[in-house]
ROSE-4610 file (N, C-alpha, C; in Angstrom, 1 decimal, always signed):
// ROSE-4610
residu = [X/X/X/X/X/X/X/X/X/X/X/X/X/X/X/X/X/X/X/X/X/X/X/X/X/X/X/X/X/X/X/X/X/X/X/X/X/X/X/X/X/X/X/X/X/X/X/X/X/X/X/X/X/X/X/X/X/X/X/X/X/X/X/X/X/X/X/X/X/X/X/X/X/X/X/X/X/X/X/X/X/X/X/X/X/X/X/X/X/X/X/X/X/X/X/X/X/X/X/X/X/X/X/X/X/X/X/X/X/X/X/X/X/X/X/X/X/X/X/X/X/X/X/X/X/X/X/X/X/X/X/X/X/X/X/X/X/X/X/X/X/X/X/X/X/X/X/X/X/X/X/X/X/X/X/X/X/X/X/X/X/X/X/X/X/X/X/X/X/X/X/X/X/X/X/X/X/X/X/X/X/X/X/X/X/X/X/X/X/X/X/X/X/X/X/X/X/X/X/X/X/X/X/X/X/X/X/X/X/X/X/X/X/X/X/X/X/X/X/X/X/X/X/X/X/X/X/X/X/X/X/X/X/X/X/X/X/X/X/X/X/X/X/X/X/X/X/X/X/X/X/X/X/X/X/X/X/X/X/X/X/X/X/X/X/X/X/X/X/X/X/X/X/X/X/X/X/X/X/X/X/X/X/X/X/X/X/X/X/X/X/X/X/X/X/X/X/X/X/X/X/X/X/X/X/X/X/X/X/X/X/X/X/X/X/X/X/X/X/X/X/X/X/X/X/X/X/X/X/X/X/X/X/X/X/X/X/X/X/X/X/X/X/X/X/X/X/X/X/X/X/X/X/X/X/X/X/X/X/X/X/X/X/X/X/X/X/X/X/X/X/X/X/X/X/X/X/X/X/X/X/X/X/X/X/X/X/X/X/X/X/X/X/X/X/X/X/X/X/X/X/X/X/X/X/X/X/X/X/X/X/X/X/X/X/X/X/X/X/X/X/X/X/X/X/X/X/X/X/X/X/X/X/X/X/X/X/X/X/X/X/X/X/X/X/X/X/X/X/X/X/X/X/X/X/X/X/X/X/X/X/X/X/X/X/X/X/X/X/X/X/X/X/X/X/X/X/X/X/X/X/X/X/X/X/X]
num = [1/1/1/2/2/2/3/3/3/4/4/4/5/5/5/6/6/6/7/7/7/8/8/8/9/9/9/10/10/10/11/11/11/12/12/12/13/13/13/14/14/14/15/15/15/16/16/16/17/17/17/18/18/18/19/19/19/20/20/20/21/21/21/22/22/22/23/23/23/24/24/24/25/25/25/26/26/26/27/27/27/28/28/28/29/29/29/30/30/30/31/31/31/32/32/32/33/33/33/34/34/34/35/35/35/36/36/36/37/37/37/38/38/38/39/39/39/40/40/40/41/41/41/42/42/42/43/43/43/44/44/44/45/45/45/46/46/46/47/47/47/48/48/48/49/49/49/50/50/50/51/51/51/52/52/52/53/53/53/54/54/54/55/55/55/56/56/56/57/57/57/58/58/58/59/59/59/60/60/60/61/61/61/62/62/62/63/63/63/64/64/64/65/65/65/66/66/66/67/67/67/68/68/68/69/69/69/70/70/70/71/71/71/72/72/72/73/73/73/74/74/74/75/75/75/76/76/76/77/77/77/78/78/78/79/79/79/80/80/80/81/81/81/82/82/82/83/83/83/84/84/84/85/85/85/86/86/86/87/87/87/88/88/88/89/89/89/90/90/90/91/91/91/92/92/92/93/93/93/94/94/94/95/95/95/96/96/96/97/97/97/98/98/98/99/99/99/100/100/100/101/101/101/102/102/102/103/103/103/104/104/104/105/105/105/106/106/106/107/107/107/108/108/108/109/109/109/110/110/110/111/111/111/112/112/112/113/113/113/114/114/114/115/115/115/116/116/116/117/117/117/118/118/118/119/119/119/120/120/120/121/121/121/122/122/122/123/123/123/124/124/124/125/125/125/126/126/126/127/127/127/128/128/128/129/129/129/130/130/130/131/131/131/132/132/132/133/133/133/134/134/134/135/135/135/136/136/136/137/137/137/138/138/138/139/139/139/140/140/140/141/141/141/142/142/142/143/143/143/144/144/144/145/145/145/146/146/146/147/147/147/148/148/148/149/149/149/150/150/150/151/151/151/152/152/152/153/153/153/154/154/154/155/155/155/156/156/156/157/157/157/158/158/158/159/159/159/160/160/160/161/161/161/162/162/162]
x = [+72.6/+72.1/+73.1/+73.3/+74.2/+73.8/+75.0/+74.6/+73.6/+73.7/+73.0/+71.3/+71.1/+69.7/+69.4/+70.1/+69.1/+68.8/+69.8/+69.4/+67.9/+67.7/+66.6/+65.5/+65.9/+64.6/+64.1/+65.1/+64.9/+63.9/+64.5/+63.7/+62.2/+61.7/+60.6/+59.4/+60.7/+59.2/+59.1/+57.8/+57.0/+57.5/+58.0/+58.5/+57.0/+57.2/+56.1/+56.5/+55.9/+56.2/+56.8/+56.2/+56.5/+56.3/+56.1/+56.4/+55.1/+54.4/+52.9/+53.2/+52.8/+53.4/+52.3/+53.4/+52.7/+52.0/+52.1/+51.1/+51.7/+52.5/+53.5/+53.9/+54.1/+54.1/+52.6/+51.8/+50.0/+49.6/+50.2/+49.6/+50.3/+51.3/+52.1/+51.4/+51.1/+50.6/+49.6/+48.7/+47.5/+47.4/+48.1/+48.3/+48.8/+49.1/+49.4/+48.8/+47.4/+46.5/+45.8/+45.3/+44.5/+44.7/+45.8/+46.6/+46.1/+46.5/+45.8/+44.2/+44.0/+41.9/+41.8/+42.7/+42.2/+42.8/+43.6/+44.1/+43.0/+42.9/+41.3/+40.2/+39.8/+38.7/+38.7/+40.0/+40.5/+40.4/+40.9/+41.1/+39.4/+38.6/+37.9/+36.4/+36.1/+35.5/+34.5/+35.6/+35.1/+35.2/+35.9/+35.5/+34.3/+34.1/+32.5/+31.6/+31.8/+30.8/+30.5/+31.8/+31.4/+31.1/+31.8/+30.8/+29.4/+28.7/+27.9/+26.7/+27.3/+27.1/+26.0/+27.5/+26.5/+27.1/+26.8/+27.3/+28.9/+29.5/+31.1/+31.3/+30.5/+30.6/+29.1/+28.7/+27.5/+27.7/+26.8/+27.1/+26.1/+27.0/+25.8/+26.6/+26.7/+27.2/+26.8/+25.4/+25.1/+25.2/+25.8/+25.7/+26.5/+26.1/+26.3/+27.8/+28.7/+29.8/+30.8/+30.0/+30.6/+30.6/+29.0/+28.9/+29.8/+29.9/+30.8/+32.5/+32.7/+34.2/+34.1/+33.2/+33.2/+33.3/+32.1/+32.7/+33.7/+34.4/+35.6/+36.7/+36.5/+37.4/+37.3/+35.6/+35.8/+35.8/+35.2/+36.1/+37.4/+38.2/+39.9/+40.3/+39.8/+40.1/+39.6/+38.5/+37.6/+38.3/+38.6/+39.5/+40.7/+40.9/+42.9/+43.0/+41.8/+42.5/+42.1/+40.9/+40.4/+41.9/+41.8/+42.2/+43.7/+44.7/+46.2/+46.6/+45.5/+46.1/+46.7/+46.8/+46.9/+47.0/+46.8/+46.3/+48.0/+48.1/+49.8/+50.0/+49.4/+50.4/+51.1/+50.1/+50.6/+51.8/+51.8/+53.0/+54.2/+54.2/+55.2/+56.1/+55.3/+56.0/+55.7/+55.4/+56.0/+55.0/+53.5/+52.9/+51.7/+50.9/+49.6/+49.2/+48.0/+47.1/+46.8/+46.8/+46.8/+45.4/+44.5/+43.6/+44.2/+43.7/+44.0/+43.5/+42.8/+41.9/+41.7/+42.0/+41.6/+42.7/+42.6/+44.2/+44.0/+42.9/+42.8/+41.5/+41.9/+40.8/+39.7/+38.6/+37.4/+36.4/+35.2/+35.2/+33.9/+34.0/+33.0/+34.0/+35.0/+35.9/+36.7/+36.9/+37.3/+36.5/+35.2/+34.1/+33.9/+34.0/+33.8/+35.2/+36.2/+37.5/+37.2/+37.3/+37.3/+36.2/+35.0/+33.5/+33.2/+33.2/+31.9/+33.0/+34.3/+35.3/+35.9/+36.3/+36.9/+36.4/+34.7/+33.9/+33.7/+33.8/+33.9/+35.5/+36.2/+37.7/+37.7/+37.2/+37.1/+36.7/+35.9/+34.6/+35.1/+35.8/+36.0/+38.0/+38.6/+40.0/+40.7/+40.8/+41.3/+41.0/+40.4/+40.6/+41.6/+42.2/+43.1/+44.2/+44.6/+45.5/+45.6/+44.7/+44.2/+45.8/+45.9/+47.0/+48.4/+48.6/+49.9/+49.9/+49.1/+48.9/+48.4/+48.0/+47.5/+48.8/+48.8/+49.9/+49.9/+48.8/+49.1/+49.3/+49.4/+49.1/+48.0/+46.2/+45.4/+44.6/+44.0/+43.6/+41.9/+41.1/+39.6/+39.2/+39.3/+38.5/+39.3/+40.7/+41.4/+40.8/+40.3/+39.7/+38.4/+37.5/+36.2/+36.0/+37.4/+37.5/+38.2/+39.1/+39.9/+41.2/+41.9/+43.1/+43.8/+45.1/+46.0/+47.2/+47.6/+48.7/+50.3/+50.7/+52.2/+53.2/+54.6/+55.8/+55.9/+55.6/+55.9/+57.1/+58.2/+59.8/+60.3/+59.8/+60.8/+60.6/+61.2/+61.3/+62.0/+61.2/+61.7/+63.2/+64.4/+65.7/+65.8/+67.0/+67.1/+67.9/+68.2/+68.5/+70.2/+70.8/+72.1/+72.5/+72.4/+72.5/+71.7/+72.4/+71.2/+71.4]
y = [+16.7/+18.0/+19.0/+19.9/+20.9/+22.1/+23.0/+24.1/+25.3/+25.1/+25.9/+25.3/+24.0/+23.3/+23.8/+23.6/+24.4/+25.6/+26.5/+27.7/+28.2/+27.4/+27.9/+26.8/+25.8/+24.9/+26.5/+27.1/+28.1/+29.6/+29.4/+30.8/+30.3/+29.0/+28.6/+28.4/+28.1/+27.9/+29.2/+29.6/+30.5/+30.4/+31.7/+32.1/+32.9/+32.6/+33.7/+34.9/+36.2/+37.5/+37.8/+37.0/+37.0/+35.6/+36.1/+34.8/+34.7/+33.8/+33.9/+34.0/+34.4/+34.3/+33.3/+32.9/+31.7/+31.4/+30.4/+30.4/+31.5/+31.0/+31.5/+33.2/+33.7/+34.6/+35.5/+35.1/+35.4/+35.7/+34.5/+33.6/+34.9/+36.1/+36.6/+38.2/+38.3/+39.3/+39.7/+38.5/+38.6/+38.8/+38.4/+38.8/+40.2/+40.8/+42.1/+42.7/+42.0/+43.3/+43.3/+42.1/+41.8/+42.6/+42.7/+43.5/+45.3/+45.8/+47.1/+46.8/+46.1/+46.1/+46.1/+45.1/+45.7/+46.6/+47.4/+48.6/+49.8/+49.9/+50.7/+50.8/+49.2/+49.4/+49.2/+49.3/+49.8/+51.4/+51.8/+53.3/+54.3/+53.5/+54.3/+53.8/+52.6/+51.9/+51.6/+51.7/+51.7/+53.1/+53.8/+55.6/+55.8/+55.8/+56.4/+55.7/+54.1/+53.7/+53.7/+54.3/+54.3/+56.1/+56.8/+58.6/+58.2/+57.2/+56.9/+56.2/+55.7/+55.1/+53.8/+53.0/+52.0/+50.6/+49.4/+48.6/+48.2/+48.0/+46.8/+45.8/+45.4/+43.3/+43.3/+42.6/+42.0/+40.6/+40.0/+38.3/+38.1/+37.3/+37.3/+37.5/+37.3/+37.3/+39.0/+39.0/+40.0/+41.6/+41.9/+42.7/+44.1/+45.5/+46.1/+46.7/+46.0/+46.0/+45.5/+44.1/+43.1/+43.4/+44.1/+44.6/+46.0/+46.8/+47.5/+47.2/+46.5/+45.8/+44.6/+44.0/+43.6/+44.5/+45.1/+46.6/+47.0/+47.3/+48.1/+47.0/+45.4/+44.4/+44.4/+44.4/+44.3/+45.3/+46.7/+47.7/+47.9/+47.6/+47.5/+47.0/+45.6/+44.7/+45.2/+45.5/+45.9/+46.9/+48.3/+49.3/+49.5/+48.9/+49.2/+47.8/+46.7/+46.1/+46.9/+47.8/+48.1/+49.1/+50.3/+51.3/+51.4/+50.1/+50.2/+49.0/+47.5/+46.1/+45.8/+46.1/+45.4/+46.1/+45.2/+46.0/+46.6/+46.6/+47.2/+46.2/+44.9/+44.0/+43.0/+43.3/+42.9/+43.6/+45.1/+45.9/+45.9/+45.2/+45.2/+44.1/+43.1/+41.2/+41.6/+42.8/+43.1/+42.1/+42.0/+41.0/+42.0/+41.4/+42.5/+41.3/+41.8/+41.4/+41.8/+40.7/+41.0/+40.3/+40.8/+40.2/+38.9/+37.9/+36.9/+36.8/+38.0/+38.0/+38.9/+40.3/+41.8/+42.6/+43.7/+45.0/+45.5/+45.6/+46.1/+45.4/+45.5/+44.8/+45.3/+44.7/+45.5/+45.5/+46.4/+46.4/+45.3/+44.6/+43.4/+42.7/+41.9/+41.2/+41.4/+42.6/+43.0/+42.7/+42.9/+42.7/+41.2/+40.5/+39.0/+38.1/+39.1/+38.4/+38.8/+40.1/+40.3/+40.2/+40.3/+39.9/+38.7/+38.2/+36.7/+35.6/+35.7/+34.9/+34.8/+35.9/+36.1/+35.4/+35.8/+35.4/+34.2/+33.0/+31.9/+31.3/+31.4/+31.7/+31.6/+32.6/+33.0/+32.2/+31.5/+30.7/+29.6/+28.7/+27.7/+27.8/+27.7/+28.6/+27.7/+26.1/+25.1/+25.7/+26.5/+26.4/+27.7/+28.4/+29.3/+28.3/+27.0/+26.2/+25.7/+25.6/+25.4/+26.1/+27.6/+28.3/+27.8/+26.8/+26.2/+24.8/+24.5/+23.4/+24.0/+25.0/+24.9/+25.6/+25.7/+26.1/+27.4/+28.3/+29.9/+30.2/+29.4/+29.6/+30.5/+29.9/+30.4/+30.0/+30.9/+30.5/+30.5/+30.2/+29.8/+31.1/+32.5/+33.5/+33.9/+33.9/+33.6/+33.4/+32.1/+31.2/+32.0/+32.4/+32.8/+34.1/+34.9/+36.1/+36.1/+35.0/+34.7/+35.9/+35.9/+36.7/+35.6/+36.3/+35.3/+36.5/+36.2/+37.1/+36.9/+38.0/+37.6/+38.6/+38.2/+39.0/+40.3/+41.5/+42.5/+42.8/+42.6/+43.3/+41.8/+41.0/+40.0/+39.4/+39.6/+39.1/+37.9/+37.1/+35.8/+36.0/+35.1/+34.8/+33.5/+33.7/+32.5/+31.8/+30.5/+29.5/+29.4/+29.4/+29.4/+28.2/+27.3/+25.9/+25.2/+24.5/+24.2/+22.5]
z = [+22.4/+21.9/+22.1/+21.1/+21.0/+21.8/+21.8/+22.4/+22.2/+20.6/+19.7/+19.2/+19.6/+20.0/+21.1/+21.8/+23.5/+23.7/+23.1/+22.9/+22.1/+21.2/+19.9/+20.9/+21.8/+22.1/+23.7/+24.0/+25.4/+24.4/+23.7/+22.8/+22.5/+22.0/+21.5/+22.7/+24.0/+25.2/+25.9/+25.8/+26.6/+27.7/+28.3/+29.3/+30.3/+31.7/+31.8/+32.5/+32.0/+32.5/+33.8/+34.6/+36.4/+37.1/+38.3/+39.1/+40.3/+40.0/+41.1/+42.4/+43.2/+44.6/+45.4/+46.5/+46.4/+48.1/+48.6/+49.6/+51.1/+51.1/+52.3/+52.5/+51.4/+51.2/+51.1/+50.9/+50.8/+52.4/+52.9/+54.2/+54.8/+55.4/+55.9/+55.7/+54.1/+53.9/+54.6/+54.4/+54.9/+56.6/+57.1/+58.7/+59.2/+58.2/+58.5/+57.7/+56.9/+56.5/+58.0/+58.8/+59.4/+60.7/+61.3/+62.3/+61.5/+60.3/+59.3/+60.0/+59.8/+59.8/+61.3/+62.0/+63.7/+64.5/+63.7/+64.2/+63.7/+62.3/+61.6/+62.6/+62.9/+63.6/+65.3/+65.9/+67.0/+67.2/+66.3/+65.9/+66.0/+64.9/+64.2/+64.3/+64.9/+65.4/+66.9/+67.3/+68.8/+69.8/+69.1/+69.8/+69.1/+68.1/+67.6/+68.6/+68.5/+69.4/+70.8/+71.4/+72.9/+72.9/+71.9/+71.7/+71.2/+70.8/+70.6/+71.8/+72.4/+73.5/+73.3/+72.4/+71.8/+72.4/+72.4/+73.0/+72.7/+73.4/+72.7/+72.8/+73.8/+74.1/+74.3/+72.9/+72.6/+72.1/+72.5/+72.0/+71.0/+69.9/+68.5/+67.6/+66.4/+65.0/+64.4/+64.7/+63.7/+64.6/+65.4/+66.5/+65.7/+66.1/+65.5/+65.6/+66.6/+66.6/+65.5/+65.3/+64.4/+62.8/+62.4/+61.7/+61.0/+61.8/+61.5/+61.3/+62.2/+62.0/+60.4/+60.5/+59.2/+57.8/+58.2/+56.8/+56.4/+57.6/+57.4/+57.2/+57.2/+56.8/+55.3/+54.9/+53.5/+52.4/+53.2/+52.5/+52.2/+53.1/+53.4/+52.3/+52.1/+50.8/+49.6/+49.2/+48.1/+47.7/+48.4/+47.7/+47.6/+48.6/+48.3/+46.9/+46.7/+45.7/+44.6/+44.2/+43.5/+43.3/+44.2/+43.4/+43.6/+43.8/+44.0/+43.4/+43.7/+42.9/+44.0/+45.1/+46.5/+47.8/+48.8/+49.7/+50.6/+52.2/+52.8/+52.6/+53.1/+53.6/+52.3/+51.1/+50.1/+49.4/+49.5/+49.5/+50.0/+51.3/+51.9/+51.6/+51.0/+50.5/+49.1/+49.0/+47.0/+46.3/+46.5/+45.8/+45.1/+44.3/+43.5/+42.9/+42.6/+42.3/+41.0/+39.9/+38.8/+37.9/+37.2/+36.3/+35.0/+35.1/+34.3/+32.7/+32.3/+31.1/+31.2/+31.3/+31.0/+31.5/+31.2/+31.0/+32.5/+33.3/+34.6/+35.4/+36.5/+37.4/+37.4/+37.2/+37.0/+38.7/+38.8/+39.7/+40.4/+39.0/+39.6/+40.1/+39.2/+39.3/+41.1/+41.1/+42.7/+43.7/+43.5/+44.7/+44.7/+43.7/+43.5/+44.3/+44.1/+44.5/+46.1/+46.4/+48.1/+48.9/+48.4/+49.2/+49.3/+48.2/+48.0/+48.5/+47.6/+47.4/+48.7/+49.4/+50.2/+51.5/+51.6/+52.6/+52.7/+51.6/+51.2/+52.0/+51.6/+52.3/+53.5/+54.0/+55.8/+56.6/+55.9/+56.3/+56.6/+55.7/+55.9/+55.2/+56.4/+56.3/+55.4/+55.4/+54.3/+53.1/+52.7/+51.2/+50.7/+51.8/+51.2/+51.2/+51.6/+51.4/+49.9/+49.3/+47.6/+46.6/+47.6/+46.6/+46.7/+47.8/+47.6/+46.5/+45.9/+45.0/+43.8/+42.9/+42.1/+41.2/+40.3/+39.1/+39.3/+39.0/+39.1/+40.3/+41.3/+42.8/+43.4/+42.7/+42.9/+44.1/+44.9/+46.1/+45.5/+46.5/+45.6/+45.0/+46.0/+45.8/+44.4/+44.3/+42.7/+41.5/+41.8/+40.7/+40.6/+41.6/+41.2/+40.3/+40.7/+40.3/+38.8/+38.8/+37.4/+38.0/+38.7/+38.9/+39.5/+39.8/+40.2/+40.9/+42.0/+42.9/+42.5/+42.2/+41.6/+42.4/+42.4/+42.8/+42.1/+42.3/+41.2/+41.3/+42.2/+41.8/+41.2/+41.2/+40.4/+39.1/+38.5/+37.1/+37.0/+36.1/+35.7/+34.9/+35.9/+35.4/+34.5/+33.7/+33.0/+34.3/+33.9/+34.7/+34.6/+35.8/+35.6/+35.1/+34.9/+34.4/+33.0/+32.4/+31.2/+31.2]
């Protein structure tokens, strides 16, 4: 095959816009949103409730400690994806969150990705491993939402070699 075949066979395949980001890089972000959410609710959390003079070490799931610390885990997620396309710690590793089938994230699609999907995720922690195997490098809450997480400073290079 000629030079000038490879060329016109590089032009005919769909190139994709960007580059999914992938588990490792997710996995990192995500640890420094989580360190953001227990500094939030270090902060903003536990002074109300001891000015409140409410309990801080209650045993139980549903305790109203937990509850509020949960809120403000899944608010954290729900708005910073809604109204930026990703949250700090996705900022900082240059990743967003992008819609797979529409021009902007809608705000079902957000609450479906960071509430339900997410809670699903949390739950049972093996399935955020899903995003190192699948092709868009989608994690479940991904797939339920139909988005997929990509590199925003990098653009797809041609290949130095043919």
């Amino acid at each position: 095959m000629d030079e000038m075949q490879t060329n016109e066979i590089r032009k005919t395949v769909p190139r994709p816009a960007f580059q999914y980001g992938g588990f490792w890089m997710r996995f990192w972000a995500y640890l420094l949103d989580l360190v953001v959410v227990a500094a939030v609710s270090g902060i903003i959390v536990k002074p109300v409730f001891r000015a409140l003079d409410f309990q801080l070490s209650a045993s139980g799931i549903f305790t109203p400690i937990n509850i509020a610390s949960a809120l403000i885990f899944y608010l954290y997620f729900v708005l910073m994806t809604k109204f930026f396309g990703q949250t700090l710690g996705k900022m900082v590793f240059g990743l967003k969150v992008i819609p797979l089938n529409d021009e902007k994230l809608s705000w079902s699609a957000v609450i479906f990705r960071e509430w339900i999907g997410r809670y699903i995720s949390a739950t049972i922690w093996i399935l955020y491993v899903i995003a190192a195997f699948t092709p868009k490098k989608q994690a479940l809450h991904d797939m339920f939402a139909d988005t997929a997480v990509i590199h925003e400073r990098k653009e797809t290079a041609e290949p130095a070699y043919s």
